[in-house]
DRENRO-298578 format. One record per residue (C-alpha): x, y negated, z. Coordinates in steps of 0.001 Angstrom, whole numbers, plus 500000, padded with zeros to 6 digits. Each point is the difference from the previous one (the first is absolute). Example, Ala and Ser with C-alpha at 12.3 -4.5 7.8 and 13.67 -1.06 7.14 Angstrom:
# residues 2
@c1 512300 | c2 504500 | c3 507800
@c1 501370 | c2 496560 | c3 499340
END
This chain:
# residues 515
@c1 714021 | c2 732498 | c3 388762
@c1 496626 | c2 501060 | c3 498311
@c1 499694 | c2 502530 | c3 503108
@c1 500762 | c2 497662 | c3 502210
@c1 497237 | c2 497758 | c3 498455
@c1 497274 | c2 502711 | c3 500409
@c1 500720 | c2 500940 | c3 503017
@c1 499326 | c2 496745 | c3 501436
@c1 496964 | c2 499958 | c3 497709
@c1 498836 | c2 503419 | c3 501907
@c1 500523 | c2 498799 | c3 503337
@c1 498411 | c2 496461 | c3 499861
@c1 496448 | c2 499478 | c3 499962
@c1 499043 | c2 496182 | c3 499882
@c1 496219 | c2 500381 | c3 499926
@c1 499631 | c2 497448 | c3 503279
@c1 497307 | c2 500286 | c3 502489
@c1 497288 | c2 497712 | c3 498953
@c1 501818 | c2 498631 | c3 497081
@c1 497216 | c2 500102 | c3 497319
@c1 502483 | c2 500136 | c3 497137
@c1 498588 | c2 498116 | c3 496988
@c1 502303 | c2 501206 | c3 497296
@c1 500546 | c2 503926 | c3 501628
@c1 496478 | c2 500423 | c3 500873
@c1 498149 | c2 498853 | c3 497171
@c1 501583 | c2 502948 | c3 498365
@c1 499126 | c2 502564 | c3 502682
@c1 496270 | c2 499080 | c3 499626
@c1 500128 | c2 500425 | c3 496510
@c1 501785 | c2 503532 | c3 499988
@c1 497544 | c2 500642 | c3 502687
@c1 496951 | c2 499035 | c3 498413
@c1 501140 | c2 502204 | c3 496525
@c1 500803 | c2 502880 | c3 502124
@c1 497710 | c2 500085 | c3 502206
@c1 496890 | c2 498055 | c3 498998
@c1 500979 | c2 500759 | c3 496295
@c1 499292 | c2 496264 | c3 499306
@c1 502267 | c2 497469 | c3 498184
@c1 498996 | c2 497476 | c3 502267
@c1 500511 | c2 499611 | c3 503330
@c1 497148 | c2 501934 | c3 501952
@c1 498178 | c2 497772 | c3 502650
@c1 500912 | c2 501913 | c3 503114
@c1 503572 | c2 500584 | c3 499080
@c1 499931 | c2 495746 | c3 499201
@c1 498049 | c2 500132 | c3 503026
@c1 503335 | c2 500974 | c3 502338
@c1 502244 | c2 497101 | c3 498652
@c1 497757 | c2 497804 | c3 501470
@c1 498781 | c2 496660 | c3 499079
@c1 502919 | c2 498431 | c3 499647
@c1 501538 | c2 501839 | c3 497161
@c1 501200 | c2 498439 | c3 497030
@c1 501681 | c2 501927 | c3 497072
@c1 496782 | c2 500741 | c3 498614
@c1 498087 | c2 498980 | c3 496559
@c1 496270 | c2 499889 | c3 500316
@c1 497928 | c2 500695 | c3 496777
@c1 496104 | c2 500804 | c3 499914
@c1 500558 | c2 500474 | c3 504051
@c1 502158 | c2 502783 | c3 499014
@c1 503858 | c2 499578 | c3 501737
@c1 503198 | c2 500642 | c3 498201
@c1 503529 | c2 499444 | c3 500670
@c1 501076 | c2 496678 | c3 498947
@c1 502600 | c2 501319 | c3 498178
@c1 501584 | c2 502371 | c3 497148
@c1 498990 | c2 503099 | c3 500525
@c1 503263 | c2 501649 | c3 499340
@c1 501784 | c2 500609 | c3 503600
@c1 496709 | c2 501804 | c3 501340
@c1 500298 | c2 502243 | c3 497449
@c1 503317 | c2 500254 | c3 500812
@c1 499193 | c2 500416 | c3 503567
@c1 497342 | c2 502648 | c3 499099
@c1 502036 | c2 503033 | c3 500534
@c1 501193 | c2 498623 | c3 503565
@c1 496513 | c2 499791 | c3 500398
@c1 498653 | c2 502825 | c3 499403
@c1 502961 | c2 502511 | c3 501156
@c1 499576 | c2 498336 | c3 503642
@c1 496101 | c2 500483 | c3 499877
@c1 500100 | c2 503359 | c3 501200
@c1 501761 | c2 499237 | c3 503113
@c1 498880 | c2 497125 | c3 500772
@c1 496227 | c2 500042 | c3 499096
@c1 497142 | c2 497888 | c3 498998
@c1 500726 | c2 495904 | c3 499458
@c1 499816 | c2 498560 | c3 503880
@c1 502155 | c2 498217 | c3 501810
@c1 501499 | c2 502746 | c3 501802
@c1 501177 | c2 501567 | c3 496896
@c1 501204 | c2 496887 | c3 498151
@c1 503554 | c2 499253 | c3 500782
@c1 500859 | c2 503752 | c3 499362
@c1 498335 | c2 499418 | c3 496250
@c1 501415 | c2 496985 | c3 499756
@c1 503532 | c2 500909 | c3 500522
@c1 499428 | c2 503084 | c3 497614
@c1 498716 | c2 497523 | c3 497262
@c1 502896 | c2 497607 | c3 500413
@c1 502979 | c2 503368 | c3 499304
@c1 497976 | c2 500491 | c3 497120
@c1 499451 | c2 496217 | c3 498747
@c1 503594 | c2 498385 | c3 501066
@c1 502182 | c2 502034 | c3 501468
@c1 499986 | c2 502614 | c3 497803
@c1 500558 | c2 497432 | c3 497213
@c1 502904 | c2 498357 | c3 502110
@c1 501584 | c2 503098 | c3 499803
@c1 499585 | c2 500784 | c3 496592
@c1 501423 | c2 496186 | c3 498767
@c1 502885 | c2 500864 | c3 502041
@c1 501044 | c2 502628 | c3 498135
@c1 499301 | c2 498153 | c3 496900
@c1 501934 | c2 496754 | c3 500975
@c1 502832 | c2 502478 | c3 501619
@c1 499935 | c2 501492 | c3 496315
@c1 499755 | c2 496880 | c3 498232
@c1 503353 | c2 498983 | c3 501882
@c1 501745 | c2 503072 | c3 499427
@c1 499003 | c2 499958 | c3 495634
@c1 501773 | c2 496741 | c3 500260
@c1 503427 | c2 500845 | c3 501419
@c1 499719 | c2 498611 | c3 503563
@c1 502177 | c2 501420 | c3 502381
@c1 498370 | c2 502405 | c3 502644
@c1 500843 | c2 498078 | c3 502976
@c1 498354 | c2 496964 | c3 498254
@c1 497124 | c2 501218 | c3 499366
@c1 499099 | c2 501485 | c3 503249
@c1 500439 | c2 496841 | c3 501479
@c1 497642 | c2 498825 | c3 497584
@c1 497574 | c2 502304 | c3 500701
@c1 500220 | c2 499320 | c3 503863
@c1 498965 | c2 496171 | c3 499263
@c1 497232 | c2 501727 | c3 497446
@c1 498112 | c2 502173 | c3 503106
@c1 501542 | c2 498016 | c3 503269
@c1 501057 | c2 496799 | c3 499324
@c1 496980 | c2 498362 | c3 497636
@c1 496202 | c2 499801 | c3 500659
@c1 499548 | c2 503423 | c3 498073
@c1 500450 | c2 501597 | c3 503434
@c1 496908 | c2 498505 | c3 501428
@c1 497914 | c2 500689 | c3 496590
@c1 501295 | c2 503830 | c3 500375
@c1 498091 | c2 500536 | c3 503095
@c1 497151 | c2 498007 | c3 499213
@c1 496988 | c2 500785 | c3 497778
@c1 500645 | c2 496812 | c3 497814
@c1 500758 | c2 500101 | c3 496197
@c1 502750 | c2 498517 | c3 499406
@c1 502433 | c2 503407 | c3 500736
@c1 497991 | c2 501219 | c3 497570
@c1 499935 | c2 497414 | c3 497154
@c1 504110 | c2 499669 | c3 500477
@c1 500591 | c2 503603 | c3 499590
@c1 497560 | c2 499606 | c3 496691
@c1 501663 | c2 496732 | c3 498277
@c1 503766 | c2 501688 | c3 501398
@c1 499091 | c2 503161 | c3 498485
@c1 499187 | c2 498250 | c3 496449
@c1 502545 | c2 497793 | c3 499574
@c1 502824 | c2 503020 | c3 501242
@c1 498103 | c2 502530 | c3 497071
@c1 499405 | c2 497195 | c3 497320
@c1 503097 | c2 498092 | c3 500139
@c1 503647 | c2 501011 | c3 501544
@c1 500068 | c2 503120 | c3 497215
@c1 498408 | c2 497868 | c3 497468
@c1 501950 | c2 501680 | c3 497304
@c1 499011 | c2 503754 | c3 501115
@c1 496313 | c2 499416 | c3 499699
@c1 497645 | c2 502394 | c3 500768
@c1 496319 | c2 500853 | c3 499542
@c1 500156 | c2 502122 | c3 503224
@c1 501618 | c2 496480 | c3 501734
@c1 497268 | c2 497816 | c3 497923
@c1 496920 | c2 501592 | c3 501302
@c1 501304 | c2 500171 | c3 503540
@c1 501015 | c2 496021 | c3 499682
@c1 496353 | c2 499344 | c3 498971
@c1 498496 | c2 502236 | c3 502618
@c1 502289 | c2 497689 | c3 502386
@c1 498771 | c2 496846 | c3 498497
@c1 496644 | c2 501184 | c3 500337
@c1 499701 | c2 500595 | c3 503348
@c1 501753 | c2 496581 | c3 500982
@c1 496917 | c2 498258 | c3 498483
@c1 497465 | c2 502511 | c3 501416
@c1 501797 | c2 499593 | c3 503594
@c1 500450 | c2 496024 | c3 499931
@c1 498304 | c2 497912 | c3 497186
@c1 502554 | c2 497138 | c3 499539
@c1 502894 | c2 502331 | c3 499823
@c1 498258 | c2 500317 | c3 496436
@c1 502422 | c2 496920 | c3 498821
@c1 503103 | c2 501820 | c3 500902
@c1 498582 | c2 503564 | c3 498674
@c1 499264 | c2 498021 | c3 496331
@c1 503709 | c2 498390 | c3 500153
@c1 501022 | c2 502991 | c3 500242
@c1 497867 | c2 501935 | c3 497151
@c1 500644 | c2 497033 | c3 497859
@c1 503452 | c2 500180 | c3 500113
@c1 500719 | c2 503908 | c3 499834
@c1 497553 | c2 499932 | c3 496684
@c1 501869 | c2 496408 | c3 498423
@c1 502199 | c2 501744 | c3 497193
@c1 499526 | c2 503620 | c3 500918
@c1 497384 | c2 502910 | c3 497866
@c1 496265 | c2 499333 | c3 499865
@c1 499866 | c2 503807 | c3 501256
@c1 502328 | c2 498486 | c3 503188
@c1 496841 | c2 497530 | c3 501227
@c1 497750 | c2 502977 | c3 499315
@c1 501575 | c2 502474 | c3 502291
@c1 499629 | c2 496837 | c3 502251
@c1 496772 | c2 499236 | c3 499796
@c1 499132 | c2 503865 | c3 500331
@c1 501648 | c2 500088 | c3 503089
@c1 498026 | c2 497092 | c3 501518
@c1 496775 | c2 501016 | c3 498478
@c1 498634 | c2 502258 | c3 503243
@c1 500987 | c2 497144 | c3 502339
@c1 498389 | c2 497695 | c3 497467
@c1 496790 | c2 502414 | c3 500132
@c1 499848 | c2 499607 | c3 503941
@c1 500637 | c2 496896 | c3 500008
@c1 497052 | c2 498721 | c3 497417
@c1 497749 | c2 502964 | c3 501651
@c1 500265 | c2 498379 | c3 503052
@c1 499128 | c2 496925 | c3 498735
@c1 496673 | c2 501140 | c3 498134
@c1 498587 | c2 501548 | c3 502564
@c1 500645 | c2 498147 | c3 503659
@c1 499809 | c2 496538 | c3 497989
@c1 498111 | c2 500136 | c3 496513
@c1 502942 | c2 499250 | c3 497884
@c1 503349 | c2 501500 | c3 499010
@c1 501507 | c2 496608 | c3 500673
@c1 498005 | c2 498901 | c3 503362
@c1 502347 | c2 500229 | c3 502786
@c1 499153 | c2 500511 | c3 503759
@c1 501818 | c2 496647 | c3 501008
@c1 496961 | c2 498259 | c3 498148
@c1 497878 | c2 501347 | c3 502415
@c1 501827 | c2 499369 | c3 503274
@c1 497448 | c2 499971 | c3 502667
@c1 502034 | c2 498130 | c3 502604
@c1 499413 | c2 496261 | c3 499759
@c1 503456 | c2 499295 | c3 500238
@c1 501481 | c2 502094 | c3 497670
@c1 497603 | c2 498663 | c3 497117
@c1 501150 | c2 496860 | c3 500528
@c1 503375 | c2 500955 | c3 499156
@c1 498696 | c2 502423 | c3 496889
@c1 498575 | c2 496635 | c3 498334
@c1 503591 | c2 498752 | c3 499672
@c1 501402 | c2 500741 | c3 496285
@c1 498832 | c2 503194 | c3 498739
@c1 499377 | c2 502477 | c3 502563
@c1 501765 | c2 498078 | c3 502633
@c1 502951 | c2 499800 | c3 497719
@c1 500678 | c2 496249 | c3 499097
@c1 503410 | c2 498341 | c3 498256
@c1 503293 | c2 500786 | c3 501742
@c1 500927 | c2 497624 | c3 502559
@c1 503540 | c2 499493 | c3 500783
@c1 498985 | c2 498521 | c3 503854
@c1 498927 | c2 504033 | c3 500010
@c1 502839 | c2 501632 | c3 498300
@c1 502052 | c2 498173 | c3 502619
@c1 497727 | c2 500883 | c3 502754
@c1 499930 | c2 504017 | c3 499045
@c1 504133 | c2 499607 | c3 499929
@c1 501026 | c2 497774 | c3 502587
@c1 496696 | c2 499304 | c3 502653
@c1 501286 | c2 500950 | c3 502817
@c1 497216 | c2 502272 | c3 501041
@c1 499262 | c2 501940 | c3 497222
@c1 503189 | c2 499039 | c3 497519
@c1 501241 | c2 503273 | c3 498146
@c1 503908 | c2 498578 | c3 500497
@c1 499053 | c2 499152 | c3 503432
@c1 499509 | c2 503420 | c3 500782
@c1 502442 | c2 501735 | c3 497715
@c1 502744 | c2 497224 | c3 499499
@c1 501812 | c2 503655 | c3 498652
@c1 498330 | c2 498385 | c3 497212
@c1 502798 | c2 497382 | c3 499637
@c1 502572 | c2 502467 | c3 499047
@c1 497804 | c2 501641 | c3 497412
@c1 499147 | c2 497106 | c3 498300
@c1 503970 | c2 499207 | c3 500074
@c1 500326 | c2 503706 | c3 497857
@c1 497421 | c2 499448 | c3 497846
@c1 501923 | c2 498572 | c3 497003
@c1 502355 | c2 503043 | c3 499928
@c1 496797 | c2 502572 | c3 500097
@c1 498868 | c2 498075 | c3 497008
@c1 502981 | c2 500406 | c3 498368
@c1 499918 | c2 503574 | c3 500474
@c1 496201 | c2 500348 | c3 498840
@c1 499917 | c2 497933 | c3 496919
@c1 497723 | c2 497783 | c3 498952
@c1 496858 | c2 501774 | c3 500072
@c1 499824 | c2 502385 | c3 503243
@c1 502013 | c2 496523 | c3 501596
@c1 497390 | c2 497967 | c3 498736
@c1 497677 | c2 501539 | c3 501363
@c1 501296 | c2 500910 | c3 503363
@c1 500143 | c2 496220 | c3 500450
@c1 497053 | c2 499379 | c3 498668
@c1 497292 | c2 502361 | c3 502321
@c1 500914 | c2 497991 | c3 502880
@c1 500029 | c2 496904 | c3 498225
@c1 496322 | c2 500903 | c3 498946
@c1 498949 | c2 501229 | c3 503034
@c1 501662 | c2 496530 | c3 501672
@c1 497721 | c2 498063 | c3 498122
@c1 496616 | c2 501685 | c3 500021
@c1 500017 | c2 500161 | c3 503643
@c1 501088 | c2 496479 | c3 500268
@c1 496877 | c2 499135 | c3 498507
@c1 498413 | c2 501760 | c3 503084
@c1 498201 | c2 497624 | c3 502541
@c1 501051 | c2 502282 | c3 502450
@c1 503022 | c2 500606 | c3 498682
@c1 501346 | c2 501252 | c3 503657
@c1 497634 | c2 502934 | c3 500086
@c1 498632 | c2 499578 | c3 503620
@c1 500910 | c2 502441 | c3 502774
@c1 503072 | c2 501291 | c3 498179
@c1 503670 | c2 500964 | c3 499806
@c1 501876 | c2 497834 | c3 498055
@c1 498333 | c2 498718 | c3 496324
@c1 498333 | c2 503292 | c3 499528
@c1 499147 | c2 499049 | c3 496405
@c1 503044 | c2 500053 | c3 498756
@c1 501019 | c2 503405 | c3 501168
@c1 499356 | c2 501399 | c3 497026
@c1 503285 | c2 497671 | c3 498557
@c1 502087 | c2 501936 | c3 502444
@c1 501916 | c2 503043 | c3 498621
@c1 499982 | c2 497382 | c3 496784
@c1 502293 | c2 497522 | c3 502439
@c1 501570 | c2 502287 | c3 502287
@c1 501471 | c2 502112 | c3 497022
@c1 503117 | c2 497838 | c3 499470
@c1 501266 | c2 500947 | c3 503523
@c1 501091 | c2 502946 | c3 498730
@c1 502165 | c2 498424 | c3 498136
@c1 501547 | c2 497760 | c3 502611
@c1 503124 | c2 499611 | c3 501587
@c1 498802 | c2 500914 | c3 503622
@c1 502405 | c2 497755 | c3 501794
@c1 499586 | c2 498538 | c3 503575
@c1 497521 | c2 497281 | c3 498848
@c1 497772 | c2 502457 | c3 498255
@c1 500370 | c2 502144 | c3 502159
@c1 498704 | c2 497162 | c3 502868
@c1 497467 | c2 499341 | c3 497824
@c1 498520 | c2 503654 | c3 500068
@c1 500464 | c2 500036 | c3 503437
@c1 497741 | c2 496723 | c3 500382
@c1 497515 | c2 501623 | c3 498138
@c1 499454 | c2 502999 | c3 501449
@c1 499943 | c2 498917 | c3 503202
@c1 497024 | c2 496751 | c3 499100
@c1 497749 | c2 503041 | c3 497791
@c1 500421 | c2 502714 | c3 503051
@c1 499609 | c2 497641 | c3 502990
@c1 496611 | c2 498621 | c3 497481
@c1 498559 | c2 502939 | c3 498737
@c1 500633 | c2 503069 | c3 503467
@c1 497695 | c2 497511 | c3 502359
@c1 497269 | c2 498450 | c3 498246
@c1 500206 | c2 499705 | c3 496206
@c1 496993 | c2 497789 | c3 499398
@c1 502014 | c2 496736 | c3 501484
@c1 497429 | c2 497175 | c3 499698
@c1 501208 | c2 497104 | c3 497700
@c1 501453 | c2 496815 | c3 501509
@c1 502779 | c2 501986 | c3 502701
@c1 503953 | c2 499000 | c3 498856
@c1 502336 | c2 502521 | c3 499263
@c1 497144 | c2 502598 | c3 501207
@c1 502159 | c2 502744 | c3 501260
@c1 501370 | c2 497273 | c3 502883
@c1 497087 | c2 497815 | c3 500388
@c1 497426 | c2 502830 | c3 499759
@c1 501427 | c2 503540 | c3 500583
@c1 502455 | c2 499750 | c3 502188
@c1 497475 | c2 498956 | c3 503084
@c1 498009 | c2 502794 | c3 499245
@c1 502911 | c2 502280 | c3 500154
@c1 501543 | c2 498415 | c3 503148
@c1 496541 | c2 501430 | c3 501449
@c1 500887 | c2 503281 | c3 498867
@c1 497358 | c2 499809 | c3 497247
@c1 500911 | c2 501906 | c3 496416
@c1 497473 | c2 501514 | c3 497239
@c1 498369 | c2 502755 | c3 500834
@c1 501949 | c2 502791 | c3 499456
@c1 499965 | c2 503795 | c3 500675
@c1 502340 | c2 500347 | c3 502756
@c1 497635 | c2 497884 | c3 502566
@c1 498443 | c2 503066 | c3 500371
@c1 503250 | c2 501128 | c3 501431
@c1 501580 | c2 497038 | c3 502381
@c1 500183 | c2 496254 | c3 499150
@c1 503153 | c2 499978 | c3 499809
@c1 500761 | c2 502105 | c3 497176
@c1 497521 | c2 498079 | c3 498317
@c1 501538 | c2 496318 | c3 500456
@c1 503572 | c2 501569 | c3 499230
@c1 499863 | c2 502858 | c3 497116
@c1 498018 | c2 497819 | c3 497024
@c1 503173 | c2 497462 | c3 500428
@c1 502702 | c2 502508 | c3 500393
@c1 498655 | c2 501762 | c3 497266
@c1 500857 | c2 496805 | c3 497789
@c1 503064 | c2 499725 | c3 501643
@c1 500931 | c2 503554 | c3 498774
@c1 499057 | c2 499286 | c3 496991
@c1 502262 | c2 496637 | c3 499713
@c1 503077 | c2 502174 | c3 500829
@c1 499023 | c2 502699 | c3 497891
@c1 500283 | c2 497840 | c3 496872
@c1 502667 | c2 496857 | c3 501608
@c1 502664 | c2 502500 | c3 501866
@c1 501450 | c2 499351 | c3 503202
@c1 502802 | c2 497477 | c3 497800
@c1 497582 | c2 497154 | c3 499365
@c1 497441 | c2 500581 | c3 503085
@c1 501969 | c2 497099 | c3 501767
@c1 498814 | c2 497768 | c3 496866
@c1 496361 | c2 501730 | c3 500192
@c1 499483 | c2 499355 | c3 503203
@c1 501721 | c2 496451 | c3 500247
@c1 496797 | c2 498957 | c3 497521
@c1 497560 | c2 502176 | c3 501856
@c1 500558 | c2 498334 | c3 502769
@c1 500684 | c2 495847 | c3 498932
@c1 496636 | c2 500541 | c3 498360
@c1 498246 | c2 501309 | c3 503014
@c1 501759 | c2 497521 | c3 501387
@c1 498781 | c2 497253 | c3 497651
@c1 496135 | c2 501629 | c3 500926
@c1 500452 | c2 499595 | c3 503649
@c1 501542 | c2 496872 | c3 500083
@c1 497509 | c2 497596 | c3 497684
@c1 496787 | c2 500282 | c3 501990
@c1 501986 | c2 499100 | c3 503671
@c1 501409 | c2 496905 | c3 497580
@c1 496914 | c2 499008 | c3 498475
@c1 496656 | c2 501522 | c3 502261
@c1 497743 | c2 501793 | c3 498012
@c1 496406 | c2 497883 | c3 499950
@c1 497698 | c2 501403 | c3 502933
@c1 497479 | c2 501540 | c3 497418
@c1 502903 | c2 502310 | c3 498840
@c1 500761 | c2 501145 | c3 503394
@c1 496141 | c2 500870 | c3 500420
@c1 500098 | c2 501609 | c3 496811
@c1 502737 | c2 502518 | c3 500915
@c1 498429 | c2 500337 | c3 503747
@c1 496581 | c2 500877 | c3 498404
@c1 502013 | c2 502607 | c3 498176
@c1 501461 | c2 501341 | c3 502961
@c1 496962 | c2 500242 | c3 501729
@c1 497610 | c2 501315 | c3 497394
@c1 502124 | c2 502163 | c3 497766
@c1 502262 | c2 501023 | c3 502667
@c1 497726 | c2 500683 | c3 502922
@c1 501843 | c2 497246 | c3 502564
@c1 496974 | c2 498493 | c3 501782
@c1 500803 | c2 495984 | c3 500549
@c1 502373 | c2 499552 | c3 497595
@c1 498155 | c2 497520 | c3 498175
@c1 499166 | c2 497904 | c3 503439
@c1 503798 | c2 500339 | c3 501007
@c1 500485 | c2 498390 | c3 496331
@c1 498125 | c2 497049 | c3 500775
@c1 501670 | c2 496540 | c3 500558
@c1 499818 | c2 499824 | c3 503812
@c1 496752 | c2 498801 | c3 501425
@c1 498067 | c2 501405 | c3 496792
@c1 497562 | c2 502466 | c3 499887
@c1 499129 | c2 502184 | c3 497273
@c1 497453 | c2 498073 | c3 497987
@c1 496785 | c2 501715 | c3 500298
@c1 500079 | c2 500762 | c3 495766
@c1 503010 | c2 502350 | c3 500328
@c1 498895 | c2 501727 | c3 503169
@c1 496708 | c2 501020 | c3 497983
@c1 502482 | c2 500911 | c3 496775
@c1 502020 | c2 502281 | c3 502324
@c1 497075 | c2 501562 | c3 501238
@c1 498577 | c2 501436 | c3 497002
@c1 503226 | c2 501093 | c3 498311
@c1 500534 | c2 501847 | c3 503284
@c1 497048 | c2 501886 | c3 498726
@c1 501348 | c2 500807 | c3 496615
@c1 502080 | c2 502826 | c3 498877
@c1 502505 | c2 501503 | c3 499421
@c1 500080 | c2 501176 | c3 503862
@c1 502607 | c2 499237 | c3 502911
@c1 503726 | c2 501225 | c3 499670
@c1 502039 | c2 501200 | c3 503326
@c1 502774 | c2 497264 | c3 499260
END
């Protein structure tokens, strides 16, 4: 399954022509700017090639920075520099090879490794092998940790560092070790230095493997956090003026201040419209996209049983955490995004129980449904604007039908193979871990919910400024001249602000792919 996994990680490349990645590329000028310009900030000439447009940056004493922790670029430093070599010296032409070097480092690498620690996890417990690698096939293929494996995002890496804490810290709570201490803190460390709110889940967590246990326990903790901590403050100090002066209070995009001056850091009170909304909306709803969900959430009471009160407590409670922090979000959807990306750092904490489930025809369905709405999502264009309905229907699926897909290595060999192999690769993967005895159920659920995708937009029309959005995408990220004009309500042309948008990010990198 894990193989599986990486090699579709190997052979896609989704660094799309002209597609100015906020999130990715922010990182890549920083790496880019230490390594090469030995500067912490952002040099002006490699700034210079995002063009004006770009927006994941902090401004301080006209000095750039990205507006966020620092803890996936470091992450994404060895990707960085081991492609260097080959690729050479930051440009355009070199950027998408970088890129995808810094994203094996910073996510899929990390995907990889939480796999092994959830398929452990499972195993420690008693489930039964079949069980759990169906569990692990809804972990990599049939949740939105598939996108965030081949994407330079944190949130692989901050759900392989909150997993990997809770599995040392609490399912052998009575075998503790100082070895297993240090390595939880190092863990809990580097979910704070890689996303700052994930800091109310990380002291949950510290909290409650220290309530009751030896002072010399929290020690080995702390100790273990303490070089992450040491970044992390560093940082701080030195792009900001202030161990506790964070980027996002220096947002230089107008927009995104606005948002920073709700609650504290952009962080206000939980809202339950929002907790609803990262569930249930049907664009961006985590159980929209994974209803698999369901059927752990159904198994959940006899994990608990088997975990006791503390590692069960806090199994629950991560996601609960992480539930209500981001619901406190004003842009709780994310943006351009797979699924509620924030909360995919809850995942292997609510996919878990499904190793424990009775995988009968409904679950079974249920995986099916999933898999099929996260691959159809994240294999053509996994930065789906807000607003489209059951995305992989309303949104994918007419990119597909035009024979569009990610980039991916084998368009340098025939289109084709490129269209077919990144799906049949998932498919392999589904009957590795289902069997050819419950395909039929698999399937049945793959295909009602692609069903489900297809069938709401011809019921209820997607609003015309939808339809331009995913023609503009066609046309400028995909290289298909007119798309946006063919997008128009009949009788309408392009409005002359979006021709002039189109232009310039024509100009920008990365370069042109042979789709």
């Amino acid at each position: 399954m894990t193989g599986l996994f990486a090699l579709l990680a190997f052979l896609v490349v989704p660094v799309f022509p002209h597609f100015v990645s906020p999130n990715e590329l922010s990182r890549w000028a920083a790496s880019a700017s230490l390594v090469d310009r030995r500067s912490l900030a952002i040099a002006p000439d490699i700034a210079a090639l995002l063009g004006p447009r770009f927006e994941d940056v902090a401004e301080r004493n006209g000095r750039l920075y990205p507006n966020k922790a620092p803890g996936t670029t470091l992450a994404a430093l060895p990707g960085y520099t081991a492609a260097r070599p080959f690729a050479g010296p930051p440009e355009p032409s070199s950027m998408r090879i970088v890129v995808t070097a810094m994203r094996w480092s910073a996510a899929t690498l990390p995907v990889l490794l939480l796999a092994l620690l959830f398929a452990r996890a499972a195993r420690v417990l008693g489930a039964e092998p079949g069980a759990r690698t169906l569990a692990l096939l809804v972990l990599l293929f049939g949740s939105p940790l598939l996108a965030y494996g081949l994407l330079l995002f944190a949130h692989a890496l901050v759900a392989l560092a909150l997993f990997g804490a809770w599995a040392l810290l609490f399912p052998s709570d009575q075998k503790e070790s100082p070895r297993r201490d240090v390595a939880s803190g190092a863990f809990l460390g580097l979910a704070v230095l890689s996303d700052y709110p994930a800091l109310v889940p990380v002291a949950l967590l510290a909290l409650t493997a220290a309530w009751r246990r030896p002072v010399a326990r929290t020690v080995r903790i702390c100790l273990g956090a303490l070089p992450a901590a040491a970044l992390f403050f560093g940082f701080n100090i030195v792009a900001f003026g202030g161990p506790f002066e964070l980027p996002v209070s220096y947002e230089r995009f107008e927009a995104f201040r606005s948002l920073r001056e709700h609650g504290a850091w952009g962080v206000g009170w939980p809202s339950a419209a929002n907790v609803l909304r990262l569930l249930f909306d049907p664009s961006k709803g985590l159980v929209v996209l994974s209803p698999v969900l369901l059927a752990a959430a159904a198994s959940t009471p006899l994990m608990l049983r088997r975990l006791g009160p503390r590692a069960g407590g806090m199994l629950v409670a991560v996601p609960v955490t992480l539930l209500l922090v981001y619901s406190g979000f004003p842009d709780w959807h994310g943006g351009f995004t797979v699924g509620a990306r924030y909360l995919v750092p809850a995942l292997p904490f609510l996919l878990l129980p499904l190793a424990f489930v009775r995988w009968g025809p409904l679950a079974t369905a249920l995986a099916g449904a999933s898999t099929a709405a996260v691959a159809l999502t994240t294999l053509v264009f996994p930065f789906v604007p807000p607003g489209f309905p059951l995305p992989w229907g309303s949104f994918s699926a007419p990119l597909l039908a035009e024979g569009l897909v990610a980039p991916n290595l084998l368009h340098l060999v025939a289109r084709p193979l490129a269209i077919v192999v990144p799906f049949a690769l998932v498919l392999v993967a589904a009957y590795a871990a289902v069997g050819a005895r419950r395909m039929g159920p698999f399937l049945l659920g793959a295909l009602v919910w692609t069903g489900a995708g297809l069938a709401l937009p011809r019921l209820f029309p997607l609003a015309p400024p939808l339809v331009v959005q995913r023609g503009y995408v066609e046309e400028v990220y995909f290289g298909r001249d007119g798309a946006t004009a063919r997008a128009m309500p009949p009788g309408v042309p392009v409005p002359a602000r979006l021709r002039e948008r189109q232009a310039l990010e024509k100009t920008l990198p990365p370069p042109p792919w042979p789709f």
